[in-house]
C-alpha positions in Angstrom: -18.1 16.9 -4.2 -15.0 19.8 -5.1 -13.5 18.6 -2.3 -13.1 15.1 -4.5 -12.5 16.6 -7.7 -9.7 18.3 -6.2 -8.0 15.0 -5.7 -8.0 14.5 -9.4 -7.5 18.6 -10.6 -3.6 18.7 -10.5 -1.0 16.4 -11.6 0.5 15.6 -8.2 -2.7 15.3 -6.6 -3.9 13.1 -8.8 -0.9 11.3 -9.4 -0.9 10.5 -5.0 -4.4 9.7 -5.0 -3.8 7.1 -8.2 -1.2 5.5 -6.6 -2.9 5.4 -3.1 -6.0 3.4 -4.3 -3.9 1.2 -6.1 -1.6 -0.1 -2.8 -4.5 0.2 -0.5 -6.3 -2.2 -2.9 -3.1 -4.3 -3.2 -2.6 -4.8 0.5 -5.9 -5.1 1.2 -6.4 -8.2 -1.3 -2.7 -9.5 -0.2 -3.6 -9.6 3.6 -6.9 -11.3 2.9 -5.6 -13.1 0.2 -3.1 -14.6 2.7 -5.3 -15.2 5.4 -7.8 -17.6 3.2 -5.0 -19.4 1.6 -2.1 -20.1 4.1 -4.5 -22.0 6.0 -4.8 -24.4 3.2 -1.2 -24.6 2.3 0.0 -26.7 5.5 -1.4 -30.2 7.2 -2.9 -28.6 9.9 -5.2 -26.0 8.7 -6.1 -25.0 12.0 -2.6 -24.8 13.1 -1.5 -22.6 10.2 -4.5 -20.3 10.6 -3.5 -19.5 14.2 0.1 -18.7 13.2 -1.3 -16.7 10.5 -3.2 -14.7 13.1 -0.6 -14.7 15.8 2.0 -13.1 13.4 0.3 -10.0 13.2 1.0 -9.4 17.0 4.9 -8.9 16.5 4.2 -7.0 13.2 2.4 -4.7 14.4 4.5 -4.3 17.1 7.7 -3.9 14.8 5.6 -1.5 12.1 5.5 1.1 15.1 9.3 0.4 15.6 9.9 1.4 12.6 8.2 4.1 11.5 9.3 5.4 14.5 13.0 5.6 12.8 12.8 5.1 9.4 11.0 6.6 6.4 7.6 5.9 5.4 8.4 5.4 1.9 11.3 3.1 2.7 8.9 1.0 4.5 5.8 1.0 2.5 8.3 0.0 0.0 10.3 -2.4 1.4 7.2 -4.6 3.1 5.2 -5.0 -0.2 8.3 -6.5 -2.1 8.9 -8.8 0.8 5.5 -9.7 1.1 5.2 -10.1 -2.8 8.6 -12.1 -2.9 7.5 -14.3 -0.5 4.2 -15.0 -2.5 6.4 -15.8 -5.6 8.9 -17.9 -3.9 6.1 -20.4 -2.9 5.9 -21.0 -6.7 9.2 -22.3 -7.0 8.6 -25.0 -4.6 7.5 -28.5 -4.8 4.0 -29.1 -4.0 4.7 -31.2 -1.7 7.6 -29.3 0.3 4.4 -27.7 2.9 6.1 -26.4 5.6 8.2 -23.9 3.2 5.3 -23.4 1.8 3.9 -22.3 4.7 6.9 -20.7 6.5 6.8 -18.3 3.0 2.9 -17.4 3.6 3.6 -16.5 7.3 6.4 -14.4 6.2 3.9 -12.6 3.6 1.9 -12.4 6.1 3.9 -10.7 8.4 5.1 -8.3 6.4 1.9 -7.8 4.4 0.0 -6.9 7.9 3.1 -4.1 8.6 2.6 -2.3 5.4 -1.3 -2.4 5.9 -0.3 -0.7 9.4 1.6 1.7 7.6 -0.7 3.2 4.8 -3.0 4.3 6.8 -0.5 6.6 8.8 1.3 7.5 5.3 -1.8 8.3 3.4 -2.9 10.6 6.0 0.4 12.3 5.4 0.5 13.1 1.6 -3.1 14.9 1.1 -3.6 18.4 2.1 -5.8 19.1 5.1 -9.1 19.7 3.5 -8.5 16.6 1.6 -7.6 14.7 4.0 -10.5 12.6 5.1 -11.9 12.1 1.6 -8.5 10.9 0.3 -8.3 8.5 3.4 -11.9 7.3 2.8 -11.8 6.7 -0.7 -8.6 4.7 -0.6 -10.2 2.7 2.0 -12.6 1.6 -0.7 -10.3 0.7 -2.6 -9.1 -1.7 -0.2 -13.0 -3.2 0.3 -12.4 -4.1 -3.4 -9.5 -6.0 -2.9 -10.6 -7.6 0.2 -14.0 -8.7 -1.4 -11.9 -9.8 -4.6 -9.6 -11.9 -2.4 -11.8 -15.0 -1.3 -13.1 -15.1 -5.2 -8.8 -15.3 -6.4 -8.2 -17.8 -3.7 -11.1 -20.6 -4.2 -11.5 -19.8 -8.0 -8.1 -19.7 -9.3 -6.9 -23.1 -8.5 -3.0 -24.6 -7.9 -1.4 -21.7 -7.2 -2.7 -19.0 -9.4 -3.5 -16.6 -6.4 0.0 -16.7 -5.1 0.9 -15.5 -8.3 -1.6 -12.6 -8.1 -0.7 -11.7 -4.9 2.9 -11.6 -5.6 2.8 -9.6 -8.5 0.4 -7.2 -6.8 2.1 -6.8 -3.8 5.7 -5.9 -5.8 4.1 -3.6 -8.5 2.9 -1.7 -5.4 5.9 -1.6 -3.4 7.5 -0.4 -6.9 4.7 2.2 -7.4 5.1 3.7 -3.8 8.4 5.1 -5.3 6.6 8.1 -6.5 5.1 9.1 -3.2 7.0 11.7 -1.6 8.8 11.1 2.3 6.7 12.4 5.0 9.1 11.4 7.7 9.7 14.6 10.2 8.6 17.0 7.3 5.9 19.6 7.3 2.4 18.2 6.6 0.3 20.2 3.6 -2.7 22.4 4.1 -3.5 23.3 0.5 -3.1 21.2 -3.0 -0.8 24.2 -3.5 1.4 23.1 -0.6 1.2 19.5 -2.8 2.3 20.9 -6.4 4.7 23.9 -4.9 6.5 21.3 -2.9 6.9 18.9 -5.7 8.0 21.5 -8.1 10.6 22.8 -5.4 12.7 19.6 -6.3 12.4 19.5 -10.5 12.0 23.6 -11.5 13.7 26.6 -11.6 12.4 29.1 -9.5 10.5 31.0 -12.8 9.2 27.3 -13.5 7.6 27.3 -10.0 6.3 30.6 -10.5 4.1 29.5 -13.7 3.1 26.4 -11.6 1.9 29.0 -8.8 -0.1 30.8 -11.3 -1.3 27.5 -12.3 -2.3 26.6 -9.3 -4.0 29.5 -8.6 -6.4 29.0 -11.8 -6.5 26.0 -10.6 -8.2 26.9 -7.2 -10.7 29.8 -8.5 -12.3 26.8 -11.1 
């Protein structure tokens, strides 16, 4: 149980572990979202739900790509406010225009299933060791709320409502990811001190940092 408080005891804990349940919620309820509804956005349901499933093959492929050279913040970033923009773009076309409609869904989709590739990696990376697995775990229920909220958007929410949801979701999390540090070829953290000292290293003097070490410390012997 102290091992879960701590992911709430100090501001930059607690601000990680806030913003980690909110995207893994996000793109949990986006990739399912997408899944129940681009079927039903083309002629051929069946059709559409294969190419919704057969996207994921190359995105997955390009997700490893690219974490492989580029930041982890950049790319969480950058796929939810694709994914997102392609959700809202749907709603500026004609009903009747389907295969855009569609084409916009698969590209959600896509990019949606490359940023749920990539949290799991990146949360791993911004929690101390011995918080690790709970952080991990925790956010991963998140994301069993979003995916058991996204059939209920999709058949409730007539029209196109749920594209709406998912859009907005999708871009408020790519815009929330900005306050998640890089992980990219840096030094992972072994203690919640590791977390605050190496956010402080950035925004305080060096007396500063020593008063958030003494913090810390207090901190650590509650």
């Amino acid at each position: 149980m102290s091992i879960f408080v701590d992911l709430f005891r100090t501001p930059q804990m607690r601000k990680r572990i806030l913003v980690s349940y909110f995207i893994w919620a996000s793109v949990s309820m986006c990739y399912y979202g997408l899944s129940f509804k681009a079927p039903s956005l083309g002629k051929d349901r069946y059709l559409v739900a294969f190419l919704s499933a057969l996207v994921e093959i190359p995105s997955y492929i390009l997700g490893c790509l690219i974490i492989r050279y580029f930041s982890r913040k950049m790319n969480t970033i950058g796929t939810f406010i694709i994914a997102g923009i392609a959700c809202l773009c749907i709603l500026m076309l004609p009903v009747d225009n389907v295969t855009a409609s569609t084409i916009l869904a698969l590209v959600g989709k896509f990019f949606i299933a490359i940023t749920y590739a990539i949290v799991y990696l990146y949360t791993t990376e911004i929690f101390p060791t011995n918080n690790r697995n709970v952080a991990l775990g925790t956010s991963s229920m998140c994301a069993r709320g979003g995916a058991t909220a996204a059939p209920y958007i999709v058949d409730l929410l007539g029209g196109r409502v749920n594209m709406l949801i998912f859009g907005i979701s999708s871009v408020l999390a790519g815009l929330f990811s900005v306050l998640l540090p890089e992980t990219k070829d840096r030094s992972l953290p072994e203690t919640v001190s590791d977390v605050e000292l190496s956010e402080s290293t950035v925004t305080t003097s060096e007396s500063d940092a020593d008063k958030l070490s003494v913090k810390i410390l207090s901190y650590n012997s509650v």
